[in-house]
N, C-alpha and C positions, 0 to 999 in steps of 0.2 A: 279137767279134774275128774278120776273116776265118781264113778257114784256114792262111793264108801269113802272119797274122803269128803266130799261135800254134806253127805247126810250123817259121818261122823262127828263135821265141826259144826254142823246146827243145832246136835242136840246135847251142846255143852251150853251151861249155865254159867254166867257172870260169879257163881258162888265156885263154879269147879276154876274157873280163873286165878279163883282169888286164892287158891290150896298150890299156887306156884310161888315158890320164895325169890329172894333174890337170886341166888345160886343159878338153879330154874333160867332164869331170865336171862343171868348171863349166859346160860349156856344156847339158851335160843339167839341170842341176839349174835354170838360168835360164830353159830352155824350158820342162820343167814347170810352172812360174811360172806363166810366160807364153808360151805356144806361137806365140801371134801377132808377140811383137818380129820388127820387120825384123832385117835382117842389120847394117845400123847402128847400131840401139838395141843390140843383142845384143854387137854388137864395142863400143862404147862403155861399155859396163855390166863386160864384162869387162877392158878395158882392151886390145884384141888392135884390131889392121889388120885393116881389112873384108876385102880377101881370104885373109887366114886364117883369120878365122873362117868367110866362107865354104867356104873349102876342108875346115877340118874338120866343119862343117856338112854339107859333100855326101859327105867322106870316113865318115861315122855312117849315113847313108844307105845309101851302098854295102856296106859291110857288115854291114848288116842291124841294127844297134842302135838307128837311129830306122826304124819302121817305119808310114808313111802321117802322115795327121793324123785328129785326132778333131772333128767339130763336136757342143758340147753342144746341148741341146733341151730346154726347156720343154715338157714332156709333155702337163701341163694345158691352155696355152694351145693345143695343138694336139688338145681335146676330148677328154682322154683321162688325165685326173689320177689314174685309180686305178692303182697300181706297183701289183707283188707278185712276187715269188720262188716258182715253182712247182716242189715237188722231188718226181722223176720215178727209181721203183722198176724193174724191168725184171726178168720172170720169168726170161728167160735172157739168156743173151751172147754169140751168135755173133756174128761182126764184121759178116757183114752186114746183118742185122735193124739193130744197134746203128749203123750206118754209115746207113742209110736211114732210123733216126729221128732221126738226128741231122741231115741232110739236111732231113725234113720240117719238123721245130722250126723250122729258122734261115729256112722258107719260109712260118710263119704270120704274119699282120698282127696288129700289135701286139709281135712278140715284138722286144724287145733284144738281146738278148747270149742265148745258149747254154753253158755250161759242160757239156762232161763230167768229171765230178770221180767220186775216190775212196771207198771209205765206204760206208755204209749204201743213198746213195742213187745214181744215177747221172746224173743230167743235174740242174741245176739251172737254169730256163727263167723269165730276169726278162723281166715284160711289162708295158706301160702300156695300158691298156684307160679306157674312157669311165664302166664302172660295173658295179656286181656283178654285172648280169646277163650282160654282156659276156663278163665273168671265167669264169665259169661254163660260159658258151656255147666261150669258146676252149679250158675245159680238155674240156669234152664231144665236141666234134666235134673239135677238130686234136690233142688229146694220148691220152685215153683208150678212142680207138677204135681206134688201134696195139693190134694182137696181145701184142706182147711188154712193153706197159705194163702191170704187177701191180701196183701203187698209184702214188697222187698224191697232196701235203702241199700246200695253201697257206698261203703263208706272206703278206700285206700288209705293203707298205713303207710307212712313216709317213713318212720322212726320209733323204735320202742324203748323206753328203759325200766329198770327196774326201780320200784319203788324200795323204802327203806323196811318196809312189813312192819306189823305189829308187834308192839316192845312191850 
């Protein structure tokens, strides 16, 4: 997730939630579905006039509730079927050590997604890679040669799915 949609949906408030109606809702809940309906199939599915659900469509937009789109990927078919969840220890925590490995992570090939999360660990670095050696090689040279990495956990992904998202 880039940086602007992550520090867009922090700095909403459980009261800017509560300014989405039902309509809103369904319109969210129809595009998790299916992100691709046109704006016809979407107004037809809901029952709403194409330009209102357009409008509330671009109105979700502008305020930051729909944020970009996502394209999925067949990892495998792109030579590179091994997932895995690398979680990333950190000796210390000054912002900017923590701000430039965070930086580095999200500029290694192969890596997906970057979490910095709470807890034991602090980054949590999912990657698709070609094969163990790969794996190996991205956590040697782009993870554990940062200074302020004090351990690495790999974890291999078997299977992913998608959850139902927030309704």
């Amino acid at each position: 997730m880039p940086k602007s949609q992550a520090s867009g949906s922090a700095g909403r408030t459980s009261s800017d939630r509560d300014l989405l109606d039902s309509v809103d809702r369904q319109i969210l809940a129809a595009l998790l579905q299916d992100a691709d309906l046109t704006n016809k199939a979407l107004a037809t599915r809901l029952g709403l006039a194409e330009s209102t659900c357009a409008y509330r469509v671009r109105a979700l937009r502008d305020t930051g509730v729909i944020v970009g789109t996502r394209l999925q990927v067949d990892y495998a078919l792109l030579g590179c079927p091994l997932q895995a969840i690398i979680k990333v220890r950190l000796g210390s925590h000054d912002q900017a050590n923590v701000n430039q490995l965070y930086d580095d992570l999200v500029a290694v090939p192969g890596v997906i997604q970057v979490f910095h999360v709470a807890g034991a660990d602090d980054f949590h670095v999912y990657v698709a890679v070609a094969d163990a050696h790969a794996l190996r090689d991205l956590v040697l040279e782009h993870i554990t040669i940062h200074r302020v990495v004090r351990q690495t956990e790999t974890h291999l992904v078997f299977d992913v799915r998608e959850g139902v998202g927030v309704r």
